[in-house]
N, C-alpha and C positions, 0 to 999 in steps of 0.2 A: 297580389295574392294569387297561389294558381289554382287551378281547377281542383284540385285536390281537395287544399286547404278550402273554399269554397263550399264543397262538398258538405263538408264536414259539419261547418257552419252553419248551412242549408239544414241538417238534419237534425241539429242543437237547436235550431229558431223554430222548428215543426213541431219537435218535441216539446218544448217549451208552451208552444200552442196547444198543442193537445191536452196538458196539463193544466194550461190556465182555461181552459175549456170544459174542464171534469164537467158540469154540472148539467152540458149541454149533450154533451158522447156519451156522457154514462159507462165510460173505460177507467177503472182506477188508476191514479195518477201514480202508482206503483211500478203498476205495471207497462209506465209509459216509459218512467223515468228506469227500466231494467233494459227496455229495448233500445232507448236512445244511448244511453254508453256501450250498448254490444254495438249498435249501428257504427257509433264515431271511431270506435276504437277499431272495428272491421276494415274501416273505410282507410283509416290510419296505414294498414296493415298493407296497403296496396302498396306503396312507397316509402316507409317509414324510413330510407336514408335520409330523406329530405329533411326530415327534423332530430334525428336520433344521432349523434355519432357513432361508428362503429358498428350500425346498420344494415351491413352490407356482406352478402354471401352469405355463407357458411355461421357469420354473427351476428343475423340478422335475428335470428328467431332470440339469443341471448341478450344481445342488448337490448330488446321490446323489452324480455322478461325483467330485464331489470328493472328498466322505469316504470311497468304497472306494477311493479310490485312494490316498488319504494313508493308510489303513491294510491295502492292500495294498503299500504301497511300503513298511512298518515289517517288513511280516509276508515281504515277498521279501528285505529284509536277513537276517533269519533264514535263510534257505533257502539263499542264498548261501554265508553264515557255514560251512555245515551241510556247503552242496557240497565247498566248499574244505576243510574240515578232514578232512572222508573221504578225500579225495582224498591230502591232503599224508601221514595217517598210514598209509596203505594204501599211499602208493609208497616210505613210508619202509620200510614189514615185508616190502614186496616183491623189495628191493634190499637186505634182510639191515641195515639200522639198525637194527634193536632188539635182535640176535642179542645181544650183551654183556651187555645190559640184561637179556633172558631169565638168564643165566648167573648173575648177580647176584641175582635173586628165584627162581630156582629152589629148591626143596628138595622133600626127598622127603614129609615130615608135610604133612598135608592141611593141618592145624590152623595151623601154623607160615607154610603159604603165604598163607592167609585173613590172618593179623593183617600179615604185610609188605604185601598188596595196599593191605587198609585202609586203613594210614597214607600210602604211597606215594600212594593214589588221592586223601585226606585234605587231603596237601599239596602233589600238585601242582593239585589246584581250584581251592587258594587264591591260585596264580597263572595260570590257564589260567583258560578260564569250565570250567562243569562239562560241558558238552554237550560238549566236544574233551578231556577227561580223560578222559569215560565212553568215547569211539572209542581212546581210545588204549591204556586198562588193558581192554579187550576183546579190541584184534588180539594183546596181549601175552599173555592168557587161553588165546587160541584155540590157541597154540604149547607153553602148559605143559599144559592138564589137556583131555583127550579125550575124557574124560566127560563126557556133554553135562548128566547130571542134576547131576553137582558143579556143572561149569560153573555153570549158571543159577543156582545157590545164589550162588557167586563173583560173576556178573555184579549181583547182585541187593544183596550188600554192595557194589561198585560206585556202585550207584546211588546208595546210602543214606552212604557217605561222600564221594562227589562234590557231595552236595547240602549235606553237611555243613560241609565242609570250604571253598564257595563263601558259605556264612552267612557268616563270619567276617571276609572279607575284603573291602575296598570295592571290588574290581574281580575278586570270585570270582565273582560270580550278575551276574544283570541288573540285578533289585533292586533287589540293594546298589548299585549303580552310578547307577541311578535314584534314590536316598536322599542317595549322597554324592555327586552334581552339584548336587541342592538344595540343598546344607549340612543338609541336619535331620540327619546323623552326620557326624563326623569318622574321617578314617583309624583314628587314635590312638584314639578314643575305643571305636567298632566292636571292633576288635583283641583291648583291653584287656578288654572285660566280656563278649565274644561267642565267646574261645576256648576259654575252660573248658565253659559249656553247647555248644558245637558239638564237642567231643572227646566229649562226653558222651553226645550223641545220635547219636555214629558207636558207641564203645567197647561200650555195651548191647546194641542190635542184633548187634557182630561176637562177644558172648558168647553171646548166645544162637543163633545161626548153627553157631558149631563145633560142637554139638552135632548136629548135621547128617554132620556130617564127621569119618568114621572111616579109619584105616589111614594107606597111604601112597600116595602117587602112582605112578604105573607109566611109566616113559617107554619110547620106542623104542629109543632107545638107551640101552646101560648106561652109558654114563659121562657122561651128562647129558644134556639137552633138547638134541632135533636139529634145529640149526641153520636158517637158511633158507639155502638156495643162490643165490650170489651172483653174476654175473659181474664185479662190482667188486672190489677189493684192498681191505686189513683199512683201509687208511688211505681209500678212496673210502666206505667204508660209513659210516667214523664221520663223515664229512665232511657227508655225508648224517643224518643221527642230527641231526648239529646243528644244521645248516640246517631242519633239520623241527622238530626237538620246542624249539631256540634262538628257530626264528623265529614258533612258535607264543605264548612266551614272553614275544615282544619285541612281539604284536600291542596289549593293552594300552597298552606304553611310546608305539609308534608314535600310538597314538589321543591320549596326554595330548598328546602333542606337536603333532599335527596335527589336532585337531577332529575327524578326518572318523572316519565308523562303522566300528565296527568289522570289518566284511565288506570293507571298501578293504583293512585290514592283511595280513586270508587271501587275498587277491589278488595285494596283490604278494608274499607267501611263497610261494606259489605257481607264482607267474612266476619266481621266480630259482629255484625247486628244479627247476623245471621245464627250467629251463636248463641248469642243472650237472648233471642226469644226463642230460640230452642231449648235452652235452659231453665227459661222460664215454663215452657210449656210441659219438660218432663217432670217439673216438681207439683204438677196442678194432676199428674197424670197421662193415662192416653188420651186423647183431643178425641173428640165424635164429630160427625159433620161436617160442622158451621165453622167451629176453630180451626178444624184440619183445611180451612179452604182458604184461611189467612195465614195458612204458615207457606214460608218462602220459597219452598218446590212449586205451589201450586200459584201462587203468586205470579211465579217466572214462566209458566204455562202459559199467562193470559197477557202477556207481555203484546203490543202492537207490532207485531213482524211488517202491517204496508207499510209502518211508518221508516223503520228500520231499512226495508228494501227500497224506498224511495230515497233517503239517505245514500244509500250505496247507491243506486244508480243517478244520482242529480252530481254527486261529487266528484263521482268516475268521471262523466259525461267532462262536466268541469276541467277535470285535470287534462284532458285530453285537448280542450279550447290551448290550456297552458304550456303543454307541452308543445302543439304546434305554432307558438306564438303569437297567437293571437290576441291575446290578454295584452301584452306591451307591447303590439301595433298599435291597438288601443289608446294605450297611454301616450306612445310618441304622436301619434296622430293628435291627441289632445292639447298636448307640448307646442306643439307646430303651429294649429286653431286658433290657439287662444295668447301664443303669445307670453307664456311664461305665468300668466296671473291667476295666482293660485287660490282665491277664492272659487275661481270660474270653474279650474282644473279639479281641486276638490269635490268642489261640490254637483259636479258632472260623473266623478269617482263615485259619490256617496249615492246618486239615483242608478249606476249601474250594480253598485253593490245590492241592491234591490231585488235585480233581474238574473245575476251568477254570483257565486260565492264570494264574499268578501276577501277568506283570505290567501286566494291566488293574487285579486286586484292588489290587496296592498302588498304582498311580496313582488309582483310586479315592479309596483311604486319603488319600493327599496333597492329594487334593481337597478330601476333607470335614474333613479336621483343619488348619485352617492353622497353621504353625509359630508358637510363641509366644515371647514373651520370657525367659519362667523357667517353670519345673515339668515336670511329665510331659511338654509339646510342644516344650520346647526344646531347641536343639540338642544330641545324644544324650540328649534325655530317655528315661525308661522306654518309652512307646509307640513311636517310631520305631525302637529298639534291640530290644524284642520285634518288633516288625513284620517289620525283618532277619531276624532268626531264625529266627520262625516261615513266614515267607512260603517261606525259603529251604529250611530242611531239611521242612519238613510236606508239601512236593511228594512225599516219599519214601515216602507212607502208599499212596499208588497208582502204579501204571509210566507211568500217563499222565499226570499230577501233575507231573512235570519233563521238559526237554528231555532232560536224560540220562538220565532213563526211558524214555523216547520211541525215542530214539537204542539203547538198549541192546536195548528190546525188538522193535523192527526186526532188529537184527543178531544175536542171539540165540533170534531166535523163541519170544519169552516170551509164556504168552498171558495175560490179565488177571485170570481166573480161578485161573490157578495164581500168582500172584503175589498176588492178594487173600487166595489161603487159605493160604501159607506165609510171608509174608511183611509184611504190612499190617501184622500187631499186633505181629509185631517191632520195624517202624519204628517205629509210635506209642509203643511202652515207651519208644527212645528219643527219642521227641520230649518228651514229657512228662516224662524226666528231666533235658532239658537244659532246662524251663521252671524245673523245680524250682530246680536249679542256679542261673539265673539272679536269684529271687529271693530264694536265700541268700547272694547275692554281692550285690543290692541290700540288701538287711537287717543284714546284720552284716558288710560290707567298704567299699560306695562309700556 
């Protein structure tokens, strides 16, 4: 490694610290993570032949521009993705769509409310990504439990079956999604040998959690959680419900359909929700006030920009680890350690996906292991099936580890430290029992 590349690293592990330290510096982690990708990528900029082709003289300053710009055009889909989904399920809880929904997961046992989130968070990841499941079982949080220390316990199983529940599925995580456009898994394949260990590593964590949680809930109202207020009629709100959390749903379908990224789909959901309750709201007349502050201009106003700018600087940072190859030193280095055995190698993959973005690691992985025609690399072999799983749910051993950690710990005001100390060894118990799991359904099932 030379002094360079070194360098660089040096300032990625600082920043890092700095961030997992908010609560103690009292520096937004914003604005840690804006200065650590101007640092890496500066520092880049000293020698960038060394990692760039074509880097050199006169093409020095064009080739940079190429590659931060093909991986900040990857890293502004995200952002996008991020915008729009705040956006659509905040104007849906704002305009009383979820209110049913509330009525439905309501109860009074703490304990009782904790295992419906779970599963409900579980299984709608497996259809949503998990980054717009973890916004959506949050605004629904924010209207059941008041308690902000439950809360965070709640927000925190959130996280940990959104990531879960995205393992299992070929279009729940990024991933996966990255895995099964290769072919190295199938739908089918994924599904079948990846839902047992992904229950598994939600159901441990949500047992060990309720022990957290005592009594009953408290609402404002006695005859159940109170409502949002609405100026729409019972049939405009679920019209709304639908079109949001329907067309969050269909974003997926829309992409098999039409190639284009995923942030095209929350666009135009977006656009048409944006329409229909502006349609609705001209037929009710001009809005005064209170309504004028739930319509989607004013909506998109209150949007969380540190969370968005932390986003941009943790992924930039990121990219720049990837570009100078760092990421698959990483991985050969692992290859080498261990010997080839891929529980070890996964599952060593899945606690650094924790620490840096998941899916530079697993496009890594893809790099250095080319698919094979039979054995462990072939299509749903054992290592690309652990890789899903591990890549997916191990994000959950840190809040910055996944996008719906990320997302959760924005909106929640979760800081890293209190998530490291009540939380970490929860998830890893279940991570490490949904590995076990997995090799006793290799062993004595497929």
């Amino acid at each position: 490694m030379s002094t360079l590349t070194l360098s660089i690293v040096v300032v990625f592990v600082f920043g890092y610290l700095c961030i997992a330290l908010e609560s103690l510096t009292k520096v937004n982690k914003a604005a840690v993570a804006l200065l650590m990708f101007v640092a890496c990528w500066t520092l880049f900029m000293i020698d960038p032949g060394s990692y760039v082709a074509g880097a050199v003289g006169e093409n020095t300053a064009s080739a940079v521009s190429e590659v931060m710009e093909r991986h900040l055009g990857s890293t502004s889909t995200t952002l996008f993705f991020l915008m729009g989904a705040m956006t659509i399920v905040e104007l849906v809880d704002q305009n009383g769509g979820f209110n049913f929904v509330r009525d439905i997961i309501a109860v009074r046992s703490k304990k009782a409310l904790l295992w419906r989130i779970a599963f409900i968070t579980f299984f709608l990841s497996a259809i949503l990504d998990n980054m717009t499941t973890a916004i959506v079982m949050v605004m629904i949080l924010r209207k059941l439990v008041s308690n902000h220390n439950d809360r965070i316990i709640y927000a925190s199983l959130v996280i940990i079956a959104a990531n879960a529940g995205g393992a299992f599925s070929p279009i729940g995580d990024v991933t996966t999604i990255m895995l099964w456009n290769k072919s190295l898994i199938t739908a089918g394949g994924v599904i079948k040998e990846l839902f047992l260990p992904s229950v598994i590593s939600m159901v441990v964590p949500a047992l060990l959690l309720q022990t957290f949680l005592k009594g009953e809930l408290k609402y404002k109202d006695e005859g159940g959680v109170a409502a949002v207020q609405s100026d729409f009629s019972d049939r405009q709100r679920k019209a709304v419900f639908v079109l949001g959390v329907g067309g969050l749903i269909f974003v997926p379908i829309f992409k098999s359909i039409t190639h284009l990224p995923p942030f095209v789909g929350i666009l135009l959901v977006l656009g048409v929700l944006w329409l229909v309750t502006e349609i609705f709201y001209r037929r009710q007349g001009e809005c005064e006030n209170e309504s004028a502050q739930k319509r989607i201009l004013n909506i998109l106003r209150r949007i969380d920009m540190g969370t968005i700018l932390f986003f941009l600087g943790i992924l930039m940072a990121v990219a720049c680890l990837e570009v100078i190859g760092v990421l698959a030193m990483a991985g050969d280095g692992l290859n080498v350690a261990f010997d080839g055995n891929h529980y070890i190698i996964t599952g060593i993959i899945g606690v650094m996906s924790s620490i840096v973005d998941n899916v530079p690691l697993v496009a890594g992985c893809m790099g250095m292991y080319p698919m094979a025609e039979a054995g462990d690399f072939a299509q749903d072999g054992i290592f690309w099936q652990l890789l899903a799983y591990c890549a997916g749910v191990g994000g959950s051993m840190l809040i910055i580890g996944s996008a719906a950690g990320v997302v959760v710990m924005g909106l929640e005001k979760i800081t890293f430290i209190w998530y490291m100390k009540r939380i970490s060894l929860v998830a890893f118990a279940g991570y490490l029992a949904g590995i076990v799991a997995y090799w006793l359904e290799r062993t004595f099932l497929f």
